[in-house]
N, C-alpha and C positions, 0 to 999 in steps of 0.2 A: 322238075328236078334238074338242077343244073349240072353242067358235065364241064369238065376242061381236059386237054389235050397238055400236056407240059411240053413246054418248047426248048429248044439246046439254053436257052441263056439261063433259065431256070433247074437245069441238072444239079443238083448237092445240095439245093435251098432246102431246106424243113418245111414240112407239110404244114404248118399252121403258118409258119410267115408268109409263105405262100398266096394259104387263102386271104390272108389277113388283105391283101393287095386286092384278093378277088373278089373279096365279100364284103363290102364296104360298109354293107349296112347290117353287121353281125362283129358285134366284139370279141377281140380275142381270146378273153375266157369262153365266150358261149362256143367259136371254133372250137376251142380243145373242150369244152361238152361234147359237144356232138361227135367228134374225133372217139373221146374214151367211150362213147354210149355206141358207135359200128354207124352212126349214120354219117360217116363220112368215109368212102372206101377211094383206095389205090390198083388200078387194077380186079377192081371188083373182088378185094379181101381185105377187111381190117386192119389199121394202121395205126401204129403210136404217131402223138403229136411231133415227136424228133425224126419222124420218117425221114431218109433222103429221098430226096424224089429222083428220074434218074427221067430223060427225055424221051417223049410219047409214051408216058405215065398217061392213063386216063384217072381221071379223079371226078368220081361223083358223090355230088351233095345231097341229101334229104334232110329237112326240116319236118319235123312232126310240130302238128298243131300245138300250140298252149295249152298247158293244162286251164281248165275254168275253173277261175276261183268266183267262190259266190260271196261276195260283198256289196251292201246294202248301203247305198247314199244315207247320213246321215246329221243333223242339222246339231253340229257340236261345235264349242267355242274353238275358235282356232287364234293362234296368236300372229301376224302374219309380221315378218320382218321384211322381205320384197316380196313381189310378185309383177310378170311379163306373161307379155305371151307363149314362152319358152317355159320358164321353169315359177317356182315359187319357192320360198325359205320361210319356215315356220320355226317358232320358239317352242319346242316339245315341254309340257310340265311334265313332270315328274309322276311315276302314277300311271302314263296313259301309254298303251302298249301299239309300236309302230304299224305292223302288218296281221289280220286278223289269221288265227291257229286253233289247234286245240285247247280251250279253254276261252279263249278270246276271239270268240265269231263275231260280238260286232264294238263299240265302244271305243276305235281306233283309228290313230292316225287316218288311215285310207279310208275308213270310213268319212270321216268329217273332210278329207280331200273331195272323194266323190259326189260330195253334197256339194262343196264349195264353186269345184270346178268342172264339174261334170263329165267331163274327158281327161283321160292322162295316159300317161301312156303305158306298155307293157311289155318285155324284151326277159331275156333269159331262160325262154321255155316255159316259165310260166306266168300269169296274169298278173300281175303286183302291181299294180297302178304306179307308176311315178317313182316306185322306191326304187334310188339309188345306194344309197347307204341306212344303214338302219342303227338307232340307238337303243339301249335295252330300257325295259321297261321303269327301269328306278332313276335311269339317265337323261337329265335335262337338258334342252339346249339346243344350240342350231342343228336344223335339220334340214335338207335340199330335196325337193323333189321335183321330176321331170314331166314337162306339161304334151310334149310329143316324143315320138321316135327317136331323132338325130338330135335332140338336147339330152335324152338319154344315153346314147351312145357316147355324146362328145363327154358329159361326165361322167359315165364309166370309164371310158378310158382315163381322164384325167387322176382318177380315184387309183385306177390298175398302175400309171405312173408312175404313183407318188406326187403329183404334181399339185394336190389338195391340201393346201394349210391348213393345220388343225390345232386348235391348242386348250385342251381342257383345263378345267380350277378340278384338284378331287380334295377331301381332307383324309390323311392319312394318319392313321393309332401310331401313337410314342412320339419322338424326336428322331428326325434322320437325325446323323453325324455329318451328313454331305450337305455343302450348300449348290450342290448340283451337281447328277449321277447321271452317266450314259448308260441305257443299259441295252446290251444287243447280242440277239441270242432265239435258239428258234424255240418256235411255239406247236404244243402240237394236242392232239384229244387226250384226256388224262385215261390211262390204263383201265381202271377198275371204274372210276365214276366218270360217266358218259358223260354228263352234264357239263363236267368240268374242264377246263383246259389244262398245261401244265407246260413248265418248262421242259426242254428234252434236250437228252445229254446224246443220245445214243444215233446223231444225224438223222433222224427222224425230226418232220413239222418244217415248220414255214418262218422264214427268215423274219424277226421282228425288233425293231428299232424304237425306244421312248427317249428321251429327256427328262430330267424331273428337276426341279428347281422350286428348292425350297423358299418359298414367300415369310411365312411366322407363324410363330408358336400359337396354337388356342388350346391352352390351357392344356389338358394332356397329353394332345393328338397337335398336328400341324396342317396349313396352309401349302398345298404343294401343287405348283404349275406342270402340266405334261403336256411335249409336244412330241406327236404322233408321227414318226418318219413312214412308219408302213400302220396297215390297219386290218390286224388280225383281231380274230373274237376273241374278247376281255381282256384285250393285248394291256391296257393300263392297270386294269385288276392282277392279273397275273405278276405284272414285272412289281406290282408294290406288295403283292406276297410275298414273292423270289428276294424283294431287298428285307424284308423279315418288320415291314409297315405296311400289312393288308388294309385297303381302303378302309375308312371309315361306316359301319351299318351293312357292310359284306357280309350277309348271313353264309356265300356261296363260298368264300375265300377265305374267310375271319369270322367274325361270331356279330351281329346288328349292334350288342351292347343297346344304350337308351338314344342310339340314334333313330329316327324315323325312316329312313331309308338306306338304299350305297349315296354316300355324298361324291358322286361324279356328275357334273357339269361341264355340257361342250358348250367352250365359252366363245370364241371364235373358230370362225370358217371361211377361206377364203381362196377362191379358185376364178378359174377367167368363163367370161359369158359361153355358153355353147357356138352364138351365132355370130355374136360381133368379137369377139376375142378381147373385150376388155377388163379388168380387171375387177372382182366385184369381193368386199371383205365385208363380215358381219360379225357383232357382237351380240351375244345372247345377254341380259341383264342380269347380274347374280342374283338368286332366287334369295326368297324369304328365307329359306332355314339355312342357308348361308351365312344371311346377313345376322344372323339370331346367335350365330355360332360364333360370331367377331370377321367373320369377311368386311372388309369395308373398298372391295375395289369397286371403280365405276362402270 
């Protein structure tokens, strides 16, 4: 268990920036985890992450084990756009759901990881293999995962940044009127339905930024580009409800109609190497029932 002593240059700094210096090999979400869960004290008592620290503060750490997740190596097609010894970028189809849960113990993402690559890595308290970011189960498209430790860290933090270019294709019901809508505004759990997320008026939820730019018309719905400034859960579904054009086959947000799925597709992805700092971009191919729908980009 690690202890630290706070020295005079450190009196007024915040308990997570703090550690964030001390803990090199712990992101500073998982810090303020372990902060809100008591397994980081001040003084041997409980502290918010906005602590001041004030000089010959003792501040001691505990890390609890991983939870173990039971996922089973499994020999499934995987579509692979790069891969190092660091990390790997897969083209998720549509259908196959990223990290195994209730209902979906094996048949995914990580499972066909753990076949592929047999090691990856695991950070945030619990076992996830590799997953840094996750797409939902109807959402296609570039997906990153992390083959060690510190390629996970370095893209979680890049993720935590904002530093992650992201820019989905989704098809949207009706006609915007906008040939391109900022829309920014926080996001937070929907009141009554858990599942759901929701805009929130009331300073409540988590600060969330889209772009949307409309591409063209298919037929009664439309072609519309989103680029993700921050990356809250169903931050794209949400804000094309909020503009009153819920995704297209959103059972969750609008109604499937005779689409086959949510037509959301993460079309590019592009952030800098964990190891070498260079820059690496990816295009995921637009799927078949895109193309079926009148997408015709490359």
């Amino acid at each position: 268990m690690p202890s630290f002593i706070v020295a005079d240059p450190d009196a007024g700094r915040r308990l997570d920036q703090y550690l964030c210096d001390h803990l090199s090999h712990l992101s500073r979400s998982r810090i303020q985890q372990l902060i809100g869960s008591g397994h980081i004290t001040a003084e041997s008592a409980p502290v918010k992450a906005s602590h001041q620290l004030r000089a010959g503060d003792v501040i001691d750490v505990t890390e609890p084990p991983p939870v173990a997740l039971e996922a089973a190596p499994q020999a499934l097609p995987l579509s692979i756009l790069y891969e190092d010894d660091h990390l790997v970028v897969i083209d998720k189809p549509p259908g196959m759901v990223v990290h195994p849960g209730a209902g979906h113990l094996d048949g995914t993402v990580v499972n066909a990881l753990l076949h592929h690559c047999r090691a990856l890595s695991g950070i945030g308290g619990v076992e996830r293999p590799g997953i840094v970011h996750r797409l939902d189960k109807d959402t296609s498209g570039c997906l990153v995962v992390a083959k060690t430790e510190s390629a996970h860290r370095s893209l979680s933090e890049q993720f935590a940044e904002r530093e992650v270019r992201k820019i989905y294709l989704a098809i949207a019901t009706g006609h915007p009127r906008f040939p391109h809508q900022r829309v920014e505004n926080l996001i937070g759990r929907h009141r009554v339905h858990r599942q759901k997320m929701e805009v929130l008026t009331d300073g409540r939820g988590k600060h969330a930024v889209t772009e949307f730019f409309v591409e063209k018309q298919l037929g009664g719905d439309s072609l519309v580009r989103c680029v993700l400034h921050t990356g809250r859960t169903h931050q794209i579904r949400v804000h094309l409800k909020h503009l009153g054009h819920p995704l297209a086959g959103d059972r969750l947000y609008g109604h499937a109609g005779a689409w086959p799925r949510q037509m959301l597709h993460a079309w590019k992805l592009g952030f800098q190497h964990p190891v070498n700092g260079g820059a690496l971009d990816f295009t995921s191919p637009v799927p078949a029932d895109f193309r079926q729908a009148g997408v015709d980009l490359p």
